[in-house]
C-alpha positions in Angstrom: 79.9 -93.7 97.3 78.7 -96.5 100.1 81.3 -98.9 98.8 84.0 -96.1 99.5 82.7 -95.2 103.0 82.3 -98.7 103.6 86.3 -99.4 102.6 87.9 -96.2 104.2 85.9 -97.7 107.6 87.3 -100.9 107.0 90.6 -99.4 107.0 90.2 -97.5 109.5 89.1 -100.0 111.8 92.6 -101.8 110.9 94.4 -99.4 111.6 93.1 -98.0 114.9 92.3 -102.0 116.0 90.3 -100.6 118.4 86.8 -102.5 119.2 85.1 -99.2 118.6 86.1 -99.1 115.1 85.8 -102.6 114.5 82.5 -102.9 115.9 81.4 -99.3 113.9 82.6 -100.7 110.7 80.6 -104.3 111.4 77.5 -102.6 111.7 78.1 -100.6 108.3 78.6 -103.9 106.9 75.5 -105.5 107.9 73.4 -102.6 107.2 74.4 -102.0 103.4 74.2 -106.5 103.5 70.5 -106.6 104.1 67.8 -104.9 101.7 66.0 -101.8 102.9 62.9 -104.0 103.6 64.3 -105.3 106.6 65.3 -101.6 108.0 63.5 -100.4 110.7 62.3 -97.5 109.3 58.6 -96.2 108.8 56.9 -97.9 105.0 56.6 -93.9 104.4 60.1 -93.2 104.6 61.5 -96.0 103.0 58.9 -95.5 100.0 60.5 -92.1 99.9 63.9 -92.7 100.3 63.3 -95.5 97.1 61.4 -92.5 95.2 64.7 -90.2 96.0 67.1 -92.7 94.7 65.4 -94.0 92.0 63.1 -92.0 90.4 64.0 -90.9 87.1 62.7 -87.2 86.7 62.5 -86.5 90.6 66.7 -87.4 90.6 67.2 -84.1 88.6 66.2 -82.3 91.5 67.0 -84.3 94.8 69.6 -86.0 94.9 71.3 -88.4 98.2 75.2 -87.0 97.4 76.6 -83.9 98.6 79.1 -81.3 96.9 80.6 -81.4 93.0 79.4 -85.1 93.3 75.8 -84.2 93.2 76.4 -81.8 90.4 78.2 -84.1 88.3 75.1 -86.6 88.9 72.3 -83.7 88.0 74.1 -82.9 85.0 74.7 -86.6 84.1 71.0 -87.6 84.6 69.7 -84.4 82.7 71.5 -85.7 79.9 70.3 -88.7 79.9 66.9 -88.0 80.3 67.2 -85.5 77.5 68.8 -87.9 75.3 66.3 -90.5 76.0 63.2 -88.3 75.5 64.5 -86.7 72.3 65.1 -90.5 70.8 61.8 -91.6 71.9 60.1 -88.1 70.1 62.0 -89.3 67.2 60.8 -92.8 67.1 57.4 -91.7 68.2 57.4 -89.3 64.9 58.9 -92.0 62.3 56.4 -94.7 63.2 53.1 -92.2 63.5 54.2 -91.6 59.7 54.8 -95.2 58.7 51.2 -96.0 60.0 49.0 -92.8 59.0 50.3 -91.5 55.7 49.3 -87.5 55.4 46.1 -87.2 53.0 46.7 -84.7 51.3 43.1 -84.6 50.5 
């Protein structure tokens, strides 16, 4: 993902050894070195971009890749949201019926 894009500019910059590149691939690195607090972005879009990328149900829908990768990542996250809901159903339903026994009346 970033870590890719950030090595095939590295390389490229080697290759070409042109201060352009060199200089492009610099500023790549110090942007993915610093947090996002220190972006100069607006607090609005930054509190979205965070929501985008890390939000567990609004993922299955938006998503920051492109292509089969952002397929493979819906599919990924919808199983493992399904997974983790039906486990937590499950646990939900053994302990309500090891506190409250049914009465039977």
């Amino acid at each position: 993902n970033e870590t890719d894009r950030l090595n095939r500019k590295k390389q490229s910059a080697h290759k070409s050894n042109s201060p352009a590149a060199v200089r492009e691939y610099l500023l790549e690195y110090i942007h993915e070195s610093f947090p996002a607090v220190f972006r100069q972005k607006s607090t609005l879009h930054q509190f979205m971009e965070e929501i985008k990328q890390h939000h567990k149900y609004l993922s299955l829908f938006v998503t920051t890749e492109k292509g089969d990768a952002a397929d493979n990542h819906k599919i990924l996250k919808a199983a493992e949201v399904l997974t983790i809901q039906g486990l937590l159903m499950f646990l939900l339903a053994l302990l309500y019926d090891l506190q409250s026994p049914s009465d039977d009346g």
